[in-house]
C-alpha positions in Angstrom: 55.7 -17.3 -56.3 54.8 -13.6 -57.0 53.1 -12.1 -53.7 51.0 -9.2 -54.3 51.1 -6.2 -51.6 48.3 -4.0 -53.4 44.4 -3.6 -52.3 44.0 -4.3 -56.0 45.2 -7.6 -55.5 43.9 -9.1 -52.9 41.3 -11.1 -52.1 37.5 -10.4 -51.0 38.3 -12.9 -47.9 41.4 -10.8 -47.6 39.9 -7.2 -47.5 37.2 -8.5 -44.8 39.3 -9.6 -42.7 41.4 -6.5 -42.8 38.3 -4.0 -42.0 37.1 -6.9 -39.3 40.4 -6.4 -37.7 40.2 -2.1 -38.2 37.1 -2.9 -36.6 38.1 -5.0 -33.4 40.9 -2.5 -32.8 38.7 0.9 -32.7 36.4 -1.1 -31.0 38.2 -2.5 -28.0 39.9 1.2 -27.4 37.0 2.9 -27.4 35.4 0.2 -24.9 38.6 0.4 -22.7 38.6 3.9 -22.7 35.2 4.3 -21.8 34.5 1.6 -19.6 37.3 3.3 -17.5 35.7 6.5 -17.3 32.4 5.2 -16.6 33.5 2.9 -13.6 35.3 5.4 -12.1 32.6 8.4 -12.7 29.5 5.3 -11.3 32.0 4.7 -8.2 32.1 8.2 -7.2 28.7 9.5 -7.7 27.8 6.6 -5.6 29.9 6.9 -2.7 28.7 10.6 -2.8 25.5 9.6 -2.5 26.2 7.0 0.2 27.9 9.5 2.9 24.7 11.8 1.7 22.7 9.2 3.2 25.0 8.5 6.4 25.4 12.1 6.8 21.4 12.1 6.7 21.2 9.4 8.9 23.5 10.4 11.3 21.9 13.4 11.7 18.5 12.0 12.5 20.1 9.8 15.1 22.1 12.2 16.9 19.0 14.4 17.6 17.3 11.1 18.4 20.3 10.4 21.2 20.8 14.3 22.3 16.5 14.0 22.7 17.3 11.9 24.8 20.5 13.0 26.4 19.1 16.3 27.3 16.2 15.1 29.0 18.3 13.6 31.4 20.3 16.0 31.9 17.5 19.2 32.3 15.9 16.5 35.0 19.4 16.5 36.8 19.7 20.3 37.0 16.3 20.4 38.5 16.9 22.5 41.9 16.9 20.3 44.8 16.9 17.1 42.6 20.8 16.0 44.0 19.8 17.2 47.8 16.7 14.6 47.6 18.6 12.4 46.8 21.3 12.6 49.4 18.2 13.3 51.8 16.8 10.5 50.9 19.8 7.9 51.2 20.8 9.7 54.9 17.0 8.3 56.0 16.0 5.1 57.5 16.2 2.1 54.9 12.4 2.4 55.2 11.5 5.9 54.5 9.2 7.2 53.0 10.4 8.3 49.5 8.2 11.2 48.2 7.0 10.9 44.3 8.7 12.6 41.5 6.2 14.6 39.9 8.3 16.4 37.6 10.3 13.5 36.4 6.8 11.6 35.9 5.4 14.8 33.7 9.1 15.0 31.9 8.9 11.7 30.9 5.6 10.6 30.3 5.3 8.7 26.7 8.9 9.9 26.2 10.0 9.0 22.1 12.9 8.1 23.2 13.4 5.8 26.5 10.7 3.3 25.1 12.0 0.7 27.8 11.5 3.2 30.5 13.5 5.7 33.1 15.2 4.6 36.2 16.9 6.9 38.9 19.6 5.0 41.0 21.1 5.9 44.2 24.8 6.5 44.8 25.1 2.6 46.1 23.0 2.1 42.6 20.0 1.5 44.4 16.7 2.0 42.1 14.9 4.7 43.6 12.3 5.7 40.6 11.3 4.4 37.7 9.2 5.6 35.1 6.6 4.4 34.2 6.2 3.9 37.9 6.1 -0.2 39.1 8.9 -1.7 36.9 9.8 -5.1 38.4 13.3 -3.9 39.3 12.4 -1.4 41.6 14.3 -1.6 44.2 17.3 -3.7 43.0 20.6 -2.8 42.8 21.9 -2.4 39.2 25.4 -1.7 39.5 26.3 -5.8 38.0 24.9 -4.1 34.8 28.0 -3.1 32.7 27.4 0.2 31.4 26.1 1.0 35.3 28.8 0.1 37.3 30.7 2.2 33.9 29.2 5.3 34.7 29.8 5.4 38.9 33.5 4.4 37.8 34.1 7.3 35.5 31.1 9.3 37.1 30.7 10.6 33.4 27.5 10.0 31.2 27.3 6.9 28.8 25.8 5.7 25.9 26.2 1.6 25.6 26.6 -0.8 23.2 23.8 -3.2 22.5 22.7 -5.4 25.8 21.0 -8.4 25.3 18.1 -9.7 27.1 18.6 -9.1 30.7 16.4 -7.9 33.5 15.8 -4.6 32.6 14.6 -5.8 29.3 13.3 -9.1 27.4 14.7 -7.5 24.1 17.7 -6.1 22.7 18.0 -2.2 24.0 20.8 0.4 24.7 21.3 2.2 27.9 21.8 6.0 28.0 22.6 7.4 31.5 24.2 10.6 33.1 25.4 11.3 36.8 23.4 13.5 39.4 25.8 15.9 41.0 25.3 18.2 44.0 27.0 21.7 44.1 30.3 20.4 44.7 30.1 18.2 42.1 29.8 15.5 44.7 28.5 12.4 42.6 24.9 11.8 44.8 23.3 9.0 41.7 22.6 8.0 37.9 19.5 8.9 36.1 19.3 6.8 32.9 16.9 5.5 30.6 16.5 2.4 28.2 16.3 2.8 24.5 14.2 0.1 23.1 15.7 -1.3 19.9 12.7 -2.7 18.7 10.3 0.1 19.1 8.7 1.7 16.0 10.2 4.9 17.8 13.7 3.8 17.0 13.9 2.1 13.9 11.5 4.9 12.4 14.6 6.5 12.4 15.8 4.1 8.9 12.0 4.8 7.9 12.9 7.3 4.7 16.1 5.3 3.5 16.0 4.0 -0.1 16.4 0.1 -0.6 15.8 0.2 -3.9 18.9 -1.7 -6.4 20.1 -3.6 -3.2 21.2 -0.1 -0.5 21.8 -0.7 2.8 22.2 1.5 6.1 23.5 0.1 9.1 23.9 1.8 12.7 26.9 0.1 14.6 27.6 0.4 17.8 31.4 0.7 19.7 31.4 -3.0 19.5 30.5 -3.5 15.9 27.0 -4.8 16.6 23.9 -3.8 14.5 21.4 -1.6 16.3 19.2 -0.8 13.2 19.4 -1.3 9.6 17.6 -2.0 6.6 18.4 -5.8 6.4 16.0 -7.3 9.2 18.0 -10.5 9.5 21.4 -8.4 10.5 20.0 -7.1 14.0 21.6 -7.2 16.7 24.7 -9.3 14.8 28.1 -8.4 14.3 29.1 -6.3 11.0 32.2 -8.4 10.2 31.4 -9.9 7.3 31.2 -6.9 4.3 32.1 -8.8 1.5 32.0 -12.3 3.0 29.9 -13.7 0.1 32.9 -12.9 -2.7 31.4 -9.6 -3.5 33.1 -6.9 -1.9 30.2 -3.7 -1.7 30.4 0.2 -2.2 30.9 1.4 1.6 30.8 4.7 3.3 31.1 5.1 7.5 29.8 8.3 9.0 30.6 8.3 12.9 27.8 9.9 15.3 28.9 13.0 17.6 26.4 12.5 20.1 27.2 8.7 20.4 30.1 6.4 19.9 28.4 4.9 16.7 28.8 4.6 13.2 26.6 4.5 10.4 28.0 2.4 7.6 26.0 2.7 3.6 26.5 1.0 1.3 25.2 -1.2 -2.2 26.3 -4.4 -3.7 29.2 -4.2 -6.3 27.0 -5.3 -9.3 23.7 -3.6 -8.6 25.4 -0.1 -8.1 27.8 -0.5 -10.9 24.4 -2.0 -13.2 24.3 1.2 -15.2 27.8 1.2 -15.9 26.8 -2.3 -17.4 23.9 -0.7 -19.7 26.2 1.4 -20.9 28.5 -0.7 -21.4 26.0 -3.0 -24.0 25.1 0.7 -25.3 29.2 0.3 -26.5 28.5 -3.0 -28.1 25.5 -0.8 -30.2 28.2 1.6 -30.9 30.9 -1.5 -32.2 27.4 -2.3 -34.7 27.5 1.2 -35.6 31.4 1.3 -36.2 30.9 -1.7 -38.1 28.0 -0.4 -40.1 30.2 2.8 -41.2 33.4 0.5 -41.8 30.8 -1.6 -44.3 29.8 1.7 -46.0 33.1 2.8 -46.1 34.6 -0.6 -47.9 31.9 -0.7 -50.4 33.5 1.2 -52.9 36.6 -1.0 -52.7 34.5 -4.0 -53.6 34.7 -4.2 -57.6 31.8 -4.7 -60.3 31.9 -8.5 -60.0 31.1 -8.6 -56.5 28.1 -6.1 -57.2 26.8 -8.2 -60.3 26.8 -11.5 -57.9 24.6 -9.5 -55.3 22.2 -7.9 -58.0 21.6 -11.9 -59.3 21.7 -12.8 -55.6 18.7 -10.3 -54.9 17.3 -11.3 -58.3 17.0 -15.3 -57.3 15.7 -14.6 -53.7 12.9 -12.6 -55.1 12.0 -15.8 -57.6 11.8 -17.7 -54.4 9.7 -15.9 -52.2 7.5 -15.9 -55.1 7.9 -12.4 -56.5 7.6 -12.6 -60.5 7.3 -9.1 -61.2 10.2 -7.8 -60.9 13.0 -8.2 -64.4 16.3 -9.9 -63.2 18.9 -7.0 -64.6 22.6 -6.9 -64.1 23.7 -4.2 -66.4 25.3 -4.0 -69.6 27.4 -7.1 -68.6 28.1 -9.7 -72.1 30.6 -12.4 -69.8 29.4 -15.4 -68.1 27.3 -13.7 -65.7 25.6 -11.6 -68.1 24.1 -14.3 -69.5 23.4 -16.4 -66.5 21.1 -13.1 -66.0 19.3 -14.0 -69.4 18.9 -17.2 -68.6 17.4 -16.3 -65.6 15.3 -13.9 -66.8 13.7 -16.2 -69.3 13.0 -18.6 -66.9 11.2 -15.8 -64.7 9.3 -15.0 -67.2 7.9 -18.9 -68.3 7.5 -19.0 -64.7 4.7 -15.8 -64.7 2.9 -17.3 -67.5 2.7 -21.6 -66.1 1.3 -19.3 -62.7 -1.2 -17.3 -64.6 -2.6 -20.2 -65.8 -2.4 -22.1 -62.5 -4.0 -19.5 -60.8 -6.8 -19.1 -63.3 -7.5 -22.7 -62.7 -7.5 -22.9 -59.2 -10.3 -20.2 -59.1 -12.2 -22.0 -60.8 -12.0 -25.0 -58.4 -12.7 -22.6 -55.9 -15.6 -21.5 -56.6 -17.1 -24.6 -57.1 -15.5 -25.5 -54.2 -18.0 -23.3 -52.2 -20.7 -24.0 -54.0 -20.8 -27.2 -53.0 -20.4 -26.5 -49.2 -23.3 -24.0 -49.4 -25.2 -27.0 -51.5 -23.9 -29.1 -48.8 -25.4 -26.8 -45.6 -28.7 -26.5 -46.8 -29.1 -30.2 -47.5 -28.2 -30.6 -43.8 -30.7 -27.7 -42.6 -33.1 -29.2 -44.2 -32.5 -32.5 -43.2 -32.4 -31.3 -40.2 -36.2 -29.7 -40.5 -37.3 -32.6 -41.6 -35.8 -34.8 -39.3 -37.3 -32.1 -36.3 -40.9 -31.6 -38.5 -40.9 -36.0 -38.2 -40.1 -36.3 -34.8 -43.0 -33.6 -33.8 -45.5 -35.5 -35.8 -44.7 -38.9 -33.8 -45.4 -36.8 -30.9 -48.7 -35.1 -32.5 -49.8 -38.9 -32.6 -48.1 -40.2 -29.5 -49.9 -37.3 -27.8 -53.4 -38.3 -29.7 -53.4 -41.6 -28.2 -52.1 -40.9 -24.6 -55.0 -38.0 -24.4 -57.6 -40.2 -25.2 -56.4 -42.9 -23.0 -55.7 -41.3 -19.7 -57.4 -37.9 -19.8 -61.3 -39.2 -19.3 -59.6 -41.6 -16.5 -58.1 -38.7 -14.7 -61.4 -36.6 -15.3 -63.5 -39.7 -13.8 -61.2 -39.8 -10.6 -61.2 -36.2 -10.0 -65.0 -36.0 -10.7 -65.6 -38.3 -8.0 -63.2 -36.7 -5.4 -65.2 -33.4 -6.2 -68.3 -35.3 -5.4 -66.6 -36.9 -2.6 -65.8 -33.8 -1.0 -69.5 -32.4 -1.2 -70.3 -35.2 0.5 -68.1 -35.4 3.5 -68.6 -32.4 5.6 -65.5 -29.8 6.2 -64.0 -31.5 9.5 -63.8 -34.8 8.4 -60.1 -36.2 8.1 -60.1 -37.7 4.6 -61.1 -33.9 3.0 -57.5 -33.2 2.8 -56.6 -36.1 1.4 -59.9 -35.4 -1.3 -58.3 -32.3 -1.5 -54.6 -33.6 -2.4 -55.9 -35.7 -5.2 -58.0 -33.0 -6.7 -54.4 -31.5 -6.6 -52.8 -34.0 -8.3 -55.4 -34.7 -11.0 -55.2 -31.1 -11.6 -51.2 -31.0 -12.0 -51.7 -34.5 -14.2 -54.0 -32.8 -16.5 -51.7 -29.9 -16.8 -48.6 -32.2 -17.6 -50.8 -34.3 -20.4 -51.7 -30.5 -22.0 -48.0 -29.5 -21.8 -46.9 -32.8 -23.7 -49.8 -32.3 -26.4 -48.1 -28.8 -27.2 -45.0 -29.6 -27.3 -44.7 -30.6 -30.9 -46.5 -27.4 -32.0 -46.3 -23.6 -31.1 -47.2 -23.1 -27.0 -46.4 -20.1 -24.8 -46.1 -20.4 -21.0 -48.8 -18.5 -18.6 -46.6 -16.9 -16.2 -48.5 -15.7 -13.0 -46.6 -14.3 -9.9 -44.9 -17.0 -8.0 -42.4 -18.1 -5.1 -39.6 -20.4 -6.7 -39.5 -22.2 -3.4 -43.0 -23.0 -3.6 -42.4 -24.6 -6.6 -39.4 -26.3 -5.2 -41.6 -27.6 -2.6 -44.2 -28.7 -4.3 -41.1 -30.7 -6.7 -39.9 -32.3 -3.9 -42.9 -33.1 -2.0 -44.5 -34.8 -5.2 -41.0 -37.5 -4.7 -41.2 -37.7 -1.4 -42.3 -41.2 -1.4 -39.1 -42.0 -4.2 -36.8 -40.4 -2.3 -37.1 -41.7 0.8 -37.7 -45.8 -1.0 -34.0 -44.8 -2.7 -32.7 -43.4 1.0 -31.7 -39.9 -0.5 -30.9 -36.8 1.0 -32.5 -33.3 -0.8 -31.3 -30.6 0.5 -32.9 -27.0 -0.7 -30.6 -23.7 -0.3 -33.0 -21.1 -2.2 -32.2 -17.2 -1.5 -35.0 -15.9 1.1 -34.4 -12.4 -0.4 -35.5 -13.4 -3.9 -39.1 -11.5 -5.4 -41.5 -13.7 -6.6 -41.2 -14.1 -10.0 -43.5 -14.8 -13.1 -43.5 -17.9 -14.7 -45.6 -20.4 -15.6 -46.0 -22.8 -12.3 -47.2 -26.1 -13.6 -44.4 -26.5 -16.5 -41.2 -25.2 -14.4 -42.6 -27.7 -11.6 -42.5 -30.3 -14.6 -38.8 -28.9 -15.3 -38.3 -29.3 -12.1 -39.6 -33.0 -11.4 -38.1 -34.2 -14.8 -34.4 -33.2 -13.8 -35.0 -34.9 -9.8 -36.7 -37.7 -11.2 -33.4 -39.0 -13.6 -31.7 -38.2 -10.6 -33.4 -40.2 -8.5 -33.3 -43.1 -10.8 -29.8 -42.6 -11.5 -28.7 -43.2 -7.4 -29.4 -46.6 -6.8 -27.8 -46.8 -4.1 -28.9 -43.7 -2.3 -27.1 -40.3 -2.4 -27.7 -36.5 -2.0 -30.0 -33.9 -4.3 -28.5 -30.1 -3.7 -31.1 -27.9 -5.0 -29.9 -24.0 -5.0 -31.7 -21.1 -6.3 -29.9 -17.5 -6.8 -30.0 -14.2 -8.2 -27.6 -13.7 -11.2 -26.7 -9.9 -12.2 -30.2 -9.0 -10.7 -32.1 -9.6 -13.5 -31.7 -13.4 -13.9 -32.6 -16.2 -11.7 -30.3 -19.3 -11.2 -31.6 -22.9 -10.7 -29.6 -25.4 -10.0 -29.7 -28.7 -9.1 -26.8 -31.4 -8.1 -26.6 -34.9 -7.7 -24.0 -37.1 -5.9 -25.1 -40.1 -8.4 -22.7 -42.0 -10.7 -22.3 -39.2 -14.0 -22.8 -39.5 -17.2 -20.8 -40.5 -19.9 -18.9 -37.6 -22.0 -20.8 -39.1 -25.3 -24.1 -39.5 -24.1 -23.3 -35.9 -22.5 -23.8 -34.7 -25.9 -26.8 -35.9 -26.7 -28.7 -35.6 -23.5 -31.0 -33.0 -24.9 -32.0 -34.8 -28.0 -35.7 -35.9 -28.4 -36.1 -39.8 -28.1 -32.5 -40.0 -26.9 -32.7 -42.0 -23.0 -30.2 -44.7 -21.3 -33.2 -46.1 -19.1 -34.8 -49.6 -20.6 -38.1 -47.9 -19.9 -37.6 -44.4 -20.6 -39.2 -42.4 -23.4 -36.7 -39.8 -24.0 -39.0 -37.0 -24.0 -38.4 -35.4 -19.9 -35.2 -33.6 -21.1 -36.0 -33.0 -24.0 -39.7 -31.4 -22.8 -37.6 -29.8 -19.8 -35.3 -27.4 -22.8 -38.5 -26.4 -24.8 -40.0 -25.2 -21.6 -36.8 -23.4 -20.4 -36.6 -21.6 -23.8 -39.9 -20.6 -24.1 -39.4 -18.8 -20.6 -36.7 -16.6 -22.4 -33.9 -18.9 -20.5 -31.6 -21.6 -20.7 -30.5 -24.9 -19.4 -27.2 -26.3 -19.1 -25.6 -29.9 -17.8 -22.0 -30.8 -16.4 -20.8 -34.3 -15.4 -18.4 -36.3 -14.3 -18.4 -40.0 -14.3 -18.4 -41.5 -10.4 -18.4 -37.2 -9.1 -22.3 -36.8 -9.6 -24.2 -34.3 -12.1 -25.1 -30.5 -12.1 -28.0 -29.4 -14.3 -28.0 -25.3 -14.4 -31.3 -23.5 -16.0 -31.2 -19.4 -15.6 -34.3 -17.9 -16.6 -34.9 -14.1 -16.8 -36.3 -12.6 -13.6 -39.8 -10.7 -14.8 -42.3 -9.1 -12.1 -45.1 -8.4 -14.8 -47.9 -11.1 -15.2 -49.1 -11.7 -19.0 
């Protein structure tokens, strides 16, 4: 078997896996090399910036500890401060001991001994402490470590972190220096406490950057946190840098002014995350390279590779439905040449069978909508007349309720008129004369309002109080209410203008929506009724029931004329209740939920001017 060695020879499979190889190499050098570069540039830069911060930190803190330093020591050299002291201890145990008036000015609200300043005899007696009255005054503090340090070595000190003790319920740091006569003669220690957990102190970490996971530490001689970004290290021991697998980016900065250390540092992965970026950016490059080594083996591909793609192209046009465009493969007379033909005659059989399909389905359309428009208007007016039948039931229903209650109503309020005239003012039954005429009058007004509602009426606003009209609502059922044991309460804004509206039929609103509810709680329950302003130009009405809800497809229709779930209903006090509403300019909406109670809403537009 003959085995070819020339490009000529081999294989399509063959030459793409040769430039996916060319590709892989270039690629992983280039990502080696780079990668490399960028790791070790990233690692720099950022332990640059860390001893920045450190040194910037360090900085801040030795001024903070010299601040401090140097106040004790200027109050040391003070002239005669060492031979009041000896004076002092050579007295009587009880002697008077004079106050320090220029320790109290030089260390009044000091910045930096937050836990206060203490001045200690050469037995380590407290002698002074500022501010004055700490509760060791008076003790001796030499069992205190970094006390009984400084009359050993007679040298100043700056401690390590002390716990809760007596000088302080919190975590604090001692920083003391000896008081010397003359001859150097060791007569006491003036020292003060720095409070770890004073805003003056850990301002001090105030300006350092957090961001992408940096840290700042302050250590003291025994490795224990005094500040640092990471609340939940305080006052802990630093030993464990790389204890959750991830070893971080560290750089130490010792103080001069204290035997600390400042230790930043960032996480591994979140300081090395742009080295990361770049590193996909590399990948973009490989689709690059590979983009390029494409282009470049294009040419070695022959004419029968490029005559498959043309027909290739040519077929996923046909599919998505393009049939405009020829199927063409060059002057090619082999197979594929006329598989092209072929192709192209069925392209073009394929144009003409859509031409005609298309020309039909237009057609269809068309009449398509015009039966839908057909359609709507037969429902509008259906609708009409469905609307036009149901207002001339109520013409008649209206006809016949007129005549039979109106003169009856007139009679009875004709006779409390001529009641009244004859009873004289301070009799007791002229107010309840006077609360039928009332009532007669509000009757009359209801019957009117029913007559119009099944032609054209307009309301007669006149200026009003909304609670008034609540009122009146609720007084009307106060004999229902309190048969059915229910609660009303009324919440209506105080602050609200009267309003213009037409009083009689938003009183009927009113009475038609407590009335269902009143029916509806058969057992008892609770009426909210709330009145607010919306937006300041609209009013909002509602009122809420705790009774049992109402169905989701009765819901719907709960508007409709005729439409009621009561045996004895009409269907008409909703309905009445919307047509009113409306005419105001407003609206009327109702929510429910079966066994939660219902909420009818009605906003009406908030008008001062009376028609």
């Amino acid at each position: 078997m003959r085995i070819a060695f020339t490009p000529r020879h081999w294989s399509i499979r063959a030459k793409g896996v040769l430039v996916a190889i060319g590709y892989l190499l270039a690629l992983s050098g280039i990502y080696s090399t780079f990668t490399i570069y960028l790791y070790r540039r990233e690692a720099e830069q950022a332990y640059d910036r860390f001893e920045q911060t450190a040194r910037i930190v360090a900085g801040d803190l030795d001024a903070y500890v010299d601040n401090g330093e140097q106040r004790l020591r200027t109050v040391t050299r003070l002239p005669g401060l060492a031979y009041g002291l000896q004076t002092i201890q050579e007295a009587r145990p009880n002697a008077y001991i004079p106050p320090w008036t220029t320790l109290h000015y030089l260390f009044f609200k000091s910045p930096v001994f937050t836990g206060g300043v203490f001045l200690l005899d050469r037995a380590g007696k407290v002698l002074w402490t500022e501010p004055p009255g700490l509760p060791w005054h008076g003790e001796t503090l030499t069992d205190i470590e970094p006390v009984a340090a400084m009359y050993e070595t007679r040298r100043g000190i700056v401690s390590a972190v002390l716990a809760e003790d007596r000088l302080l319920a919190r975590p604090h740091v001692i920083i003391g220096v000896p008081v010397e006569n003359e001859t150097g003669e060791m007569q006491g220690v003036l020292a003060g406490i720095v409070d770890l957990t004073a805003i003056e102190f850990r301002g001090v970490l105030a300006a350092v950057s957090t961001t992408a996971g940096r840290f700042v530490e302050v250590l003291d001689q025994r490795g224990v946190v005094l500040a640092g970004t990471d609340p939940s290290r305080l006052f802990r021991r630093s030993d464990r840098y790389g204890s959750d697998g991830e070893k971080p980016m560290l750089a130490s900065l010792s103080l001069s002014r204290a035997p600390w250390r400042i230790v930043a540092g960032q996480p591994r992965s979140l300081g090395l995350a742009a080295v990361r970026r770049l590193q996909r950016a590399l990948w973009g490059i490989g689709g690059a390279l590979l983009i390029v080594a494409a282009t470049i083996a294009t040419p070695i591909l022959n004419g029968f590779v490029r005559s498959i793609k043309q027909l290739t192209q040519a077929a996923e046009t046909v599919a998505r439905g393009d049939l405009t465009q020829p199927v063409t493969v060059g002057e090619r007379s082999d197979e594929i040449g006329t598989l092209a033909r072929s192709f192209e005659l069925m392209r073009v059989q394929l144009s003409r069978s859509r031409q005609a399909l298309e020309q039909r389905l237009e057609e269809r359309e068309e009449l398509v909508q015009l039966l839908m428009r057909t359609n709507e208007e037969l429902k509008a007016a259906q609708k009409r007349l469905i609307e036009a039948e149901r207002f001339a039931a109520i013409g008649e229903l209206s006809a016949a309720v007129a005549h039979g209650i109106r003169n009856p109503v007139a009679g009875i309020k004709a006779a409390a008129q001529f009641a009244a005239l004859d009873l004289p003012k301070e009799h007791p039954l002229c107010e309840n004369i006077a609360d039928i005429i009332t009532e007669t009058d509000k009757l009359e007004a209801r019957i009117k309002t029913l007559l119009d509602f099944a032609k054209p009426f307009e309301p007669h606003p006149r200026r009003c109080r909304v609670d008034a009209i609540v009122g009146d609502a609720v007084d009307s059922l106060r004999s229902q209410l309190a048969a059915r044991r229910i609660e009303v309460v009324i919440d209506v804004d105080r602050a609200l203008p009267a309003v213009a509206v037409d009083y009689a039929q938003i009183e009927q609103v009113l009475l038609a929506l407590i009335s269902n509810a009143v029916e509806a709680m058969t057992e008892g329950g609770r009426i909210s009724i709330r009145v607010r302003s919306k937006g300041g130009d609209r009013l909002r009405l509602e009122v809420e029931d705790s009774g049992p809800g109402i169905r989701p497809d009765q819901l719907r229709r709960i508007f409709d004329l005729f439409f009621t779930t009561k045996s004895s209903g009409t269907g008409m006090g909703l309905a009445v209740a919307r047509k009113i509403v409306e005419r105001h300019g407003g609206t009327i909406t109702v929510e429910s939920e079966v066994g939660k109670g219902t909420q009818f809403t009605i906003e009406l537009p908030i008008s001062r001017a009376t028609t």
